[in-house]
N, CA and C atoms as a LAMMPS dump frame, in Angstrom:
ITEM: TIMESTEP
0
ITEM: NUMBER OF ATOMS
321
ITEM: BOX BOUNDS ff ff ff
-5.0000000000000000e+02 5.0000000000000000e+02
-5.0000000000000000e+02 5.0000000000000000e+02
-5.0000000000000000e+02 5.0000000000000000e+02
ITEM: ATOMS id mol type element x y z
1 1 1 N 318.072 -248.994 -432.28
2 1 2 C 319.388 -249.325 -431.805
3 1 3 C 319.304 -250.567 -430.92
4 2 1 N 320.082 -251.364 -431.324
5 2 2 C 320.25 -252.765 -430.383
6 2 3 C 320.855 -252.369 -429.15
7 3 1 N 320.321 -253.336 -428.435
8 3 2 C 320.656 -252.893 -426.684
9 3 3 C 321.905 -254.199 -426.411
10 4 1 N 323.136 -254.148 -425.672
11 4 2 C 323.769 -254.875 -425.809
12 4 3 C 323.926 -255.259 -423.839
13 5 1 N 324.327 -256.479 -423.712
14 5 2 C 324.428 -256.479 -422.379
15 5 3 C 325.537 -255.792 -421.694
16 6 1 N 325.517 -255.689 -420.222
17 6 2 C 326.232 -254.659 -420.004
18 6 3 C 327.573 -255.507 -419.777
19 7 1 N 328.824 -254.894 -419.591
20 7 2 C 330.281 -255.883 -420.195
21 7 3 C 330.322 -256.316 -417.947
22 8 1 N 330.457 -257.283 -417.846
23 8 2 C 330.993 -258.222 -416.896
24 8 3 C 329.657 -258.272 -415.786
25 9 1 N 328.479 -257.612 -416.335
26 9 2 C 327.4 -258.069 -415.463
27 9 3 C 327.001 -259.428 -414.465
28 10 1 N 327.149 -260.589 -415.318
29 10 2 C 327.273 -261.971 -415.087
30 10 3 C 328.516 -261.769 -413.839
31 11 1 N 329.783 -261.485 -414.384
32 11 2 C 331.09 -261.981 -413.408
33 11 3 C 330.424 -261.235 -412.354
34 12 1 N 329.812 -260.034 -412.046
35 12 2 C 329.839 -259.688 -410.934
36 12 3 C 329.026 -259.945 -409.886
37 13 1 N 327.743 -260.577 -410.622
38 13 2 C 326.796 -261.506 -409.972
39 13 3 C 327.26 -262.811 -409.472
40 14 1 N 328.254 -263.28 -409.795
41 14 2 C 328.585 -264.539 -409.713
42 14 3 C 330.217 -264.034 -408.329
43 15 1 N 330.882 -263.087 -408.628
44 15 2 C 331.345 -262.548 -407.562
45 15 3 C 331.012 -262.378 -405.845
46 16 1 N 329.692 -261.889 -405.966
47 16 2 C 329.028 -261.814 -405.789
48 16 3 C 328.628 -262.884 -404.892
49 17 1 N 328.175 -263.779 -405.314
50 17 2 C 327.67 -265.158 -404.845
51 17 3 C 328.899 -265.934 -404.202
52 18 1 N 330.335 -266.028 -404.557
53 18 2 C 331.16 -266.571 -404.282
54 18 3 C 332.13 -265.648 -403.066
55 19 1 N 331.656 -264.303 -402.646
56 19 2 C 332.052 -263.708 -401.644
57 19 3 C 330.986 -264.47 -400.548
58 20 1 N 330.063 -264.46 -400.303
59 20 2 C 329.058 -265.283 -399.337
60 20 3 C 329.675 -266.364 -399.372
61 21 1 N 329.999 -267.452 -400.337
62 21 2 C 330.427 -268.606 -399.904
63 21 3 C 331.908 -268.655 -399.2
64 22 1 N 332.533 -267.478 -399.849
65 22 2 C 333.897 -268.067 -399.405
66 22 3 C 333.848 -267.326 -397.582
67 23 1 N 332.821 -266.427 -397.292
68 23 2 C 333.175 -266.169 -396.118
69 23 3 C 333.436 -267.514 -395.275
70 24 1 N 333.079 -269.059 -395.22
71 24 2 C 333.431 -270.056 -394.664
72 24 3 C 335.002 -270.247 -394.467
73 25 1 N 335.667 -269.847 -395.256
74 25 2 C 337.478 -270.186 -395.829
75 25 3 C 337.673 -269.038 -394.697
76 26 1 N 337.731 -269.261 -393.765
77 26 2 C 337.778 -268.09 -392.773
78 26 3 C 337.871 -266.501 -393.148
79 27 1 N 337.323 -266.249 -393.884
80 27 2 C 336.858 -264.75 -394.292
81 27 3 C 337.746 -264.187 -395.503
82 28 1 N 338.59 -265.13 -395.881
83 28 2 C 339.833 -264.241 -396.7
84 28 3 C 339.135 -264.365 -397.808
85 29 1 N 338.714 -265.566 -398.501
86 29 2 C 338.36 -265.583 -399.89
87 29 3 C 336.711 -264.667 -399.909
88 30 1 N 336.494 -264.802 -398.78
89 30 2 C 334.776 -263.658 -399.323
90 30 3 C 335.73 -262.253 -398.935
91 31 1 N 336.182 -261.642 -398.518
92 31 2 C 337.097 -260.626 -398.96
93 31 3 C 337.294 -259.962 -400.094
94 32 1 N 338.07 -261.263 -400.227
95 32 2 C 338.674 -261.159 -402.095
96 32 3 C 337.661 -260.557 -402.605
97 33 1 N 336.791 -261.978 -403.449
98 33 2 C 335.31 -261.764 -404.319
99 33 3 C 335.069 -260.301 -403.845
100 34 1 N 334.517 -260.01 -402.883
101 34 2 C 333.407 -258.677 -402.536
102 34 3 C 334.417 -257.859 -402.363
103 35 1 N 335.697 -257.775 -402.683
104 35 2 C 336.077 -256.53 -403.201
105 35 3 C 336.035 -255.921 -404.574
106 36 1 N 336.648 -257.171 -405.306
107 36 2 C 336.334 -257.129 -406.811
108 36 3 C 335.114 -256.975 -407.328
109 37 1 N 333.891 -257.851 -406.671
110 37 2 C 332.893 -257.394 -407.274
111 37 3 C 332.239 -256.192 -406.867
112 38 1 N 332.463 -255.054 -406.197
113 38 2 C 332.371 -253.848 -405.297
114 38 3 C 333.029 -252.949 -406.468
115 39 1 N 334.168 -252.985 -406.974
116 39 2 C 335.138 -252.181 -407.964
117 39 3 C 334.502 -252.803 -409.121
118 40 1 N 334.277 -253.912 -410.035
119 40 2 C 333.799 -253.959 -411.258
120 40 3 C 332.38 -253.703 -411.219
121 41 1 N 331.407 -253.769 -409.751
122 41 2 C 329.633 -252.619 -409.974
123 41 3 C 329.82 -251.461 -409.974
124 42 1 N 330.807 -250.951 -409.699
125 42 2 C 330.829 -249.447 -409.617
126 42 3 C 330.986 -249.054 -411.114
127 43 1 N 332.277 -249.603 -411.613
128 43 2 C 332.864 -249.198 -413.249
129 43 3 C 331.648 -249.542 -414.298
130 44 1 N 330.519 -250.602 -413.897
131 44 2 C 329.572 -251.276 -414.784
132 44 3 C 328.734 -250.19 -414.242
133 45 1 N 328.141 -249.433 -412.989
134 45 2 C 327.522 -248.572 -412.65
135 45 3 C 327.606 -247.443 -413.628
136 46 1 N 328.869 -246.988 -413.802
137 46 2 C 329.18 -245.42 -414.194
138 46 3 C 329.042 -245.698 -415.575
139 47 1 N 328.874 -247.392 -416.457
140 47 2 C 329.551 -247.504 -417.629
141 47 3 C 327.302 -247.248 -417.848
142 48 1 N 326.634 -248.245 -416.943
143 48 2 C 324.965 -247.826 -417.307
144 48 3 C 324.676 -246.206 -417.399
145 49 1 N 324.892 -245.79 -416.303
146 49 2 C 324.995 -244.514 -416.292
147 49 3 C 325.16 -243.552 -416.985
148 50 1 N 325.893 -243.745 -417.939
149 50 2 C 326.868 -242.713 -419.419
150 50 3 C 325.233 -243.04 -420.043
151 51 1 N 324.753 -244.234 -420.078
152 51 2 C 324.169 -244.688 -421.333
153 51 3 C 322.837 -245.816 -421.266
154 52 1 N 322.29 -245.378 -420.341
155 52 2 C 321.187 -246.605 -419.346
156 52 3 C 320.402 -247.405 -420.991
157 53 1 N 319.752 -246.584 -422.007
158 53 2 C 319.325 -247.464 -423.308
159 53 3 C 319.962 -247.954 -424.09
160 54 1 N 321.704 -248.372 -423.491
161 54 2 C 322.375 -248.899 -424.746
162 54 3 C 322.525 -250.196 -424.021
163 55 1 N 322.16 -250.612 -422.369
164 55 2 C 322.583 -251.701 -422.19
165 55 3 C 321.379 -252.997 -421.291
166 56 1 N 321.611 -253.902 -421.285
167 56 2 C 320.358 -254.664 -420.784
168 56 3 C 321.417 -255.292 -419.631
169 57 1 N 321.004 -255.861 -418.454
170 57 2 C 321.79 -256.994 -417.605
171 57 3 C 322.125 -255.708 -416.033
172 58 1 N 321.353 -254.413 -415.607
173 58 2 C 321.94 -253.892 -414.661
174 58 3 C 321.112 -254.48 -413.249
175 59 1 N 320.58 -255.369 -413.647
176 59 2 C 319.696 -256.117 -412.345
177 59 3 C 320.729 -257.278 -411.94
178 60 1 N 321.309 -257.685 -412.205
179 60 2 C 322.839 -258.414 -412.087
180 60 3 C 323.578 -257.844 -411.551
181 61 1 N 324.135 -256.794 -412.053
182 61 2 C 325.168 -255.604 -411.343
183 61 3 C 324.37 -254.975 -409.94
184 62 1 N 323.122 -254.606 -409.804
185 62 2 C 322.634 -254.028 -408.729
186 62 3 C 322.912 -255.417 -407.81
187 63 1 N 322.03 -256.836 -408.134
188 63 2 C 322.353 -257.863 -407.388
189 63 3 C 323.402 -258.753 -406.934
190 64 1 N 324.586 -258.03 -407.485
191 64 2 C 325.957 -258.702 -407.468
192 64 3 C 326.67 -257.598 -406.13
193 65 1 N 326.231 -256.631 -406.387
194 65 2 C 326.616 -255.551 -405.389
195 65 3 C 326.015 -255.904 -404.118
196 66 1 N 324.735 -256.023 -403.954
197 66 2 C 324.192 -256.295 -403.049
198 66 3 C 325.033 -257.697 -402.258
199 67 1 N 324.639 -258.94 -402.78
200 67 2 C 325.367 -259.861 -402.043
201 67 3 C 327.002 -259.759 -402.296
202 68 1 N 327.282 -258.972 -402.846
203 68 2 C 329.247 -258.425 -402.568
204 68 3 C 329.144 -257.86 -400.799
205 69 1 N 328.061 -256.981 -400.862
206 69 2 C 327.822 -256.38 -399.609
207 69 3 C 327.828 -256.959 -398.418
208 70 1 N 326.901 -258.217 -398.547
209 70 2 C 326.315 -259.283 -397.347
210 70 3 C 327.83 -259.95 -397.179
211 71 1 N 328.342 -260.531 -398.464
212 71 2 C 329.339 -261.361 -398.105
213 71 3 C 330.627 -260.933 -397.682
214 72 1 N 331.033 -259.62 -397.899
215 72 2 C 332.415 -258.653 -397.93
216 72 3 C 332.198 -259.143 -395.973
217 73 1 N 330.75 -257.841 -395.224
218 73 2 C 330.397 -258.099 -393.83
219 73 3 C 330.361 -259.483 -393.126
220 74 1 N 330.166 -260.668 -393.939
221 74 2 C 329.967 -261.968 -393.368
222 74 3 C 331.441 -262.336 -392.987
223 75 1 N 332.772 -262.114 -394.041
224 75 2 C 333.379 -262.603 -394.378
225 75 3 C 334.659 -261.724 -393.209
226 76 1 N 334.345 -260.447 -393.44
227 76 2 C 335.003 -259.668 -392.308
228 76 3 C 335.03 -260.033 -390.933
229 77 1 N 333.236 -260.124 -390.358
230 77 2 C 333.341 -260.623 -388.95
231 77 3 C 334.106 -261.825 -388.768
232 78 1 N 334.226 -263.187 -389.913
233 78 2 C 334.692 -264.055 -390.037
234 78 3 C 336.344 -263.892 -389.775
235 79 1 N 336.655 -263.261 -390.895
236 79 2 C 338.25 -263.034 -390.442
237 79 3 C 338.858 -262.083 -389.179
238 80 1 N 338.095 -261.365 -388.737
239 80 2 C 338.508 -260.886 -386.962
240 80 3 C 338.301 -261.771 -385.744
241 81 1 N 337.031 -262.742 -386.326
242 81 2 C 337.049 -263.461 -385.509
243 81 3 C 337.704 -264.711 -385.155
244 82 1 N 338.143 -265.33 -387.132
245 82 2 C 339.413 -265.701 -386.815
246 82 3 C 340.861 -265.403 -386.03
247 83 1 N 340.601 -264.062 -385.971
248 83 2 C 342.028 -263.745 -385.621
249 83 3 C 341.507 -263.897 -384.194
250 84 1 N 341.014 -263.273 -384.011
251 84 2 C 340.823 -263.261 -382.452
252 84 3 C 341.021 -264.606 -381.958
253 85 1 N 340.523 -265.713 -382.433
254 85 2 C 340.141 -267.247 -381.566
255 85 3 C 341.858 -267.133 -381.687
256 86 1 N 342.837 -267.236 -382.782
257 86 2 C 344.065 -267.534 -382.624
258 86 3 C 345.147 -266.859 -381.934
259 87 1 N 344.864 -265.536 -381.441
260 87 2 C 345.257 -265.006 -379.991
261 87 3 C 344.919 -265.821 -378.858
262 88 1 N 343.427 -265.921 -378.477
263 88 2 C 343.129 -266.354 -377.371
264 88 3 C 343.202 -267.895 -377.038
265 89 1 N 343.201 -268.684 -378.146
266 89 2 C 344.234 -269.506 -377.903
267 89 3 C 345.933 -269.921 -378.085
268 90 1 N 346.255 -268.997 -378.386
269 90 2 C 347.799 -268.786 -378.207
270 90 3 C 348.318 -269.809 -379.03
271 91 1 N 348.15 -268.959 -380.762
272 91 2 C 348.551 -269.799 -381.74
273 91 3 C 347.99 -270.286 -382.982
274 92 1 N 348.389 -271.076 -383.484
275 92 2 C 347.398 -271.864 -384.583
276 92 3 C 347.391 -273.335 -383.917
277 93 1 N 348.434 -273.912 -383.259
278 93 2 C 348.133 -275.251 -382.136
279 93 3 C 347.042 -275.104 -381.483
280 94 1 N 347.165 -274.226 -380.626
281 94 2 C 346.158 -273.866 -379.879
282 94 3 C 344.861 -273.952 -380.397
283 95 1 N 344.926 -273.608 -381.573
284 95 2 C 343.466 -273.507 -381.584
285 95 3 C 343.118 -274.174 -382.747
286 96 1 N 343.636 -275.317 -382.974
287 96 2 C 343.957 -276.144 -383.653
288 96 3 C 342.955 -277.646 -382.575
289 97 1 N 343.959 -277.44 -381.657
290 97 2 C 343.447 -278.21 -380.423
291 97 3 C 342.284 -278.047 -379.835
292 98 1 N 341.819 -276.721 -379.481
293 98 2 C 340.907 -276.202 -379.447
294 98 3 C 339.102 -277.049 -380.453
295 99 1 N 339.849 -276.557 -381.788
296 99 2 C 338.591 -277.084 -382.621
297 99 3 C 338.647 -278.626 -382.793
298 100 1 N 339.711 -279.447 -382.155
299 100 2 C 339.252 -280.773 -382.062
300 100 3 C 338.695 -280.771 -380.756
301 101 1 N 338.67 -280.86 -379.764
302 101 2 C 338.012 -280.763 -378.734
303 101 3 C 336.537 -280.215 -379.025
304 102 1 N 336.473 -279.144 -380.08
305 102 2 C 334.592 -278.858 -380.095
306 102 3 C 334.229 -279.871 -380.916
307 103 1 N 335.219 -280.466 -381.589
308 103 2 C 334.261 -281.574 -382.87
309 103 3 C 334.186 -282.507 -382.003
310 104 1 N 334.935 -283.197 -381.322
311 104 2 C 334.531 -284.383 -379.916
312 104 3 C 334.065 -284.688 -379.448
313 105 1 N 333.849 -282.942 -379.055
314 105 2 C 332.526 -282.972 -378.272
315 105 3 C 331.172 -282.801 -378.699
316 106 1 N 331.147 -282.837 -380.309
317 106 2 C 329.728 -282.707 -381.077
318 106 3 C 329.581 -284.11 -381.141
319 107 1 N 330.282 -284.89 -381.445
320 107 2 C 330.466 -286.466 -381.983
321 107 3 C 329.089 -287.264 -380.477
């Protein structure tokens, strides 16, 4: 019996990878990704599971989960801590103003 790859292995590795990056976009877009790829390892989980010798590609799905994981947590502290800076500076001006003043002062 031919072994076929498992169905969205790739997307979720690549999910995956793009939840870590987007935690930069202040946490919303690694959110996104590492939720989706969190819900399509699970369904690709249960789909190996039924049938572990009918499919090849679950080292993708284990590794797509994994950095869904890193990046979902990266991306979270990111977006509370967004929120937080825009309380404590009272606003999106605020802290608007705020992050020119730290680039100024890197210059």
């Amino acid at each position: 019996m031919e072994r076929t790859q498992l169905p969205n292995s790739t997307i979720i590795l690549i999910f995956g990878i793009l939840s870590i990056i987007g935690c930069c976009c202040y946490g919303i877009l690694g959110v996104i990704f590492g939720i989706i790829a969190l819900v399509m390892a699970k369904r690709a989980t249960e789909i190996y599971n039924a049938n572990p010798e009918l499919y090849t590609g679950f080292e993708n799905v284990k590794t797509g989960r994994i950095l869904a994981i890193i990046g979902l947590v990266l991306s979270g502290l990111n977006l509370i801590a967004s929120i937080v800076m825009l309380f404590v500076y009272g606003g999106i001006e605020g802290y608007q103003q705020a992050m020119e003043e730290i680039l100024r002062s890197m210059e």
